[in-house]
C-alpha positions as CSV (number, residue, x, y, z in Angstrom):
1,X,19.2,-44.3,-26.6
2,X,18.3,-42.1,-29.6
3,X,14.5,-41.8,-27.8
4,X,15.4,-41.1,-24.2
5,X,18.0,-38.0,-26.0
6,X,14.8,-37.1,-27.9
7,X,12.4,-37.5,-25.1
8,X,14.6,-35.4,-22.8
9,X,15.0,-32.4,-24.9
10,X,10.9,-32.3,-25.6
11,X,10.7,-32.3,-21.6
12,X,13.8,-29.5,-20.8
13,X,12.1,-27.6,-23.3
14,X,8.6,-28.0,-22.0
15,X,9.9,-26.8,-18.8
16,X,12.1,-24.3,-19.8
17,X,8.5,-22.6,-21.5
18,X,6.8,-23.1,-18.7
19,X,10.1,-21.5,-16.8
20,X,9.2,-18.1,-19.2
21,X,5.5,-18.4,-19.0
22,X,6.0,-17.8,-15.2
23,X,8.5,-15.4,-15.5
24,X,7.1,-12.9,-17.9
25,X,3.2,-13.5,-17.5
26,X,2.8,-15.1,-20.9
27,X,1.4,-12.9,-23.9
28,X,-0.5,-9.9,-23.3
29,X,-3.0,-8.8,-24.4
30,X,-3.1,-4.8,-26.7
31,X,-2.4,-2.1,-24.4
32,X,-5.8,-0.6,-23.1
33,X,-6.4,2.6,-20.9
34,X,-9.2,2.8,-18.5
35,X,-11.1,6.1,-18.2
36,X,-9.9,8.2,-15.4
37,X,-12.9,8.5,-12.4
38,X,-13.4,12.1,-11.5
39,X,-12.3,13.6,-8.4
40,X,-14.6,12.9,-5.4
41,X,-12.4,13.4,-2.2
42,X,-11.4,9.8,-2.3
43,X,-7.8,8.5,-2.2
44,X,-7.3,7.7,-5.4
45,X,-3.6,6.4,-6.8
46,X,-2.6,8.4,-9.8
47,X,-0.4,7.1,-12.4
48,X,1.6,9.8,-14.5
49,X,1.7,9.0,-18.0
50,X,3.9,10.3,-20.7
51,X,5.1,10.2,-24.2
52,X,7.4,7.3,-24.8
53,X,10.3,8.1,-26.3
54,X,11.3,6.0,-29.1
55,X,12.0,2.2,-29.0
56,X,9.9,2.4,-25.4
57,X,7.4,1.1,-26.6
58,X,6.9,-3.0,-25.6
59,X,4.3,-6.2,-24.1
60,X,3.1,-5.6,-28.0
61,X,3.2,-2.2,-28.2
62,X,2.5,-1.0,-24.5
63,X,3.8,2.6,-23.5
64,X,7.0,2.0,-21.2
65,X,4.3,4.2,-18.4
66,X,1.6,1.1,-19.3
67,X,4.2,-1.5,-17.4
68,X,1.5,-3.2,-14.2
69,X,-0.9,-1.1,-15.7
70,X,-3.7,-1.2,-14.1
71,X,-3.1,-4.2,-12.0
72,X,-0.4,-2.7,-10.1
73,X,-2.5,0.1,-8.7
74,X,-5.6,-2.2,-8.1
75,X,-3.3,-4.9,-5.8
76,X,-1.4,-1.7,-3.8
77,X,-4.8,-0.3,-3.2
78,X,-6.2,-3.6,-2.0
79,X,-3.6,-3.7,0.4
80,X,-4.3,-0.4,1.7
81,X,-7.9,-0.8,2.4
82,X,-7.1,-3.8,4.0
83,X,-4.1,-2.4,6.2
84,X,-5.4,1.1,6.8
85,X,-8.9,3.1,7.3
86,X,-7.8,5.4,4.1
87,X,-10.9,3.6,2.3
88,X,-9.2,3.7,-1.3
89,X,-10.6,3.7,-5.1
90,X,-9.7,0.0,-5.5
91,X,-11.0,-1.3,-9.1
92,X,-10.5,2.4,-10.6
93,X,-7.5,3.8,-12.1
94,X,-6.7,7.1,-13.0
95,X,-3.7,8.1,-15.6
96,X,-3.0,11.5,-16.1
97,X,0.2,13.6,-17.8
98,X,2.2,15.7,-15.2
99,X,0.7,19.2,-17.6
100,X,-2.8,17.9,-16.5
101,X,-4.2,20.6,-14.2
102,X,-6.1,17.3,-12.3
103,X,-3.1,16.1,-11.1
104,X,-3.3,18.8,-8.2
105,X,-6.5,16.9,-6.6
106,X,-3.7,13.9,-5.6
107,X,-1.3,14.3,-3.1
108,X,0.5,11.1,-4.5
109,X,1.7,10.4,-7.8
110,X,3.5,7.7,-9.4
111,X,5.8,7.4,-12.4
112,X,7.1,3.6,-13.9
113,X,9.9,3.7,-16.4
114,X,10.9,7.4,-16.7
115,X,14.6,6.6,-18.6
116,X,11.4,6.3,-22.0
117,X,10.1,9.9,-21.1
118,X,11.5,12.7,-23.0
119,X,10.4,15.4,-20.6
120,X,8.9,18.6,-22.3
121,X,9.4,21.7,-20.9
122,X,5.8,22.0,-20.2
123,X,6.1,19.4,-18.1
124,X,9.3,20.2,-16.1
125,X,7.2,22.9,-14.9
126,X,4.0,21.7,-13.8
127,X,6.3,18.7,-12.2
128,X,8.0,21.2,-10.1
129,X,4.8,23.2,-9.2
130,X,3.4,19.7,-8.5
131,X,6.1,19.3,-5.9
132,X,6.3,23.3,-4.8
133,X,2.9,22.7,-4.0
134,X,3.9,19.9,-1.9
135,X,2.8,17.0,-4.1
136,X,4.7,13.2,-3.6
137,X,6.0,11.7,-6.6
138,X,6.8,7.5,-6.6
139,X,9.7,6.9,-9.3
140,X,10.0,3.4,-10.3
141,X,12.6,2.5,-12.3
């Protein structure tokens, strides 16, 4: 009796584990950030990146504007050139900060976890002149 007890917890917590390992993606590996392509005309989905505020930080030390990073971009981007004749950047990413005059080269922005950013005032404005100047902004919260 003392084995089947002892065999059963070994198997609920195997699966259990296996439960979180396909929940949460397993451990990741150290935040990495590709090197933004330059503009060439191209659609080309821009992630905004920012300073995290404190305690933002997680996935072992990934910026809260990191979270999908870059996979996200690279699967919505797939489906777009396969759904559409808008002929995408697929495999490159490009992160840039809302005060970075290349932003204005992207009609379409996206932002991930903005309750970590601790906007500056620097960047209130060029957000608004982003959108004055009729730019679309994705929040993703």
């Amino acid at each position: 009796m003392r084995r089947r007890r002892i065999l059963l917890a070994v198997v609920l917590t195997v699966a259990l584990a296996a439960t979180a390992l396909g929940q949460y993606g397993g451990p990741r590996a150290p935040f990495h950030e590709y090197p933004n392509i330059p503009y060439d005309g191209r659609f080309t989905f821009v992630r905004l990146k920012y300073q995290t505020a404190p305690n933002g930080y997680w996935y072992g030390g990934w910026p809260a504007w990191g979270h999908g990073y870059p996979l996200s971009e690279q699967n919505l981007m797939s489906i777009m050139r396969e759904l559409t004749y808008l002929a995408p950047h697929v495999e490159e990413v490009n992160a840039l900060a809302f005060d970075d005059p290349a932003l204005f080269h992207y009609p379409i922005a996206y932002i991930i976890e903005p309750d970590w950013w601790s906007m500056t005032e620097r960047e209130v404005v060029a957000m608004r002149t982003y959108m004055q100047k009729g730019g679309f902004i994705i929040v993703d919260d």
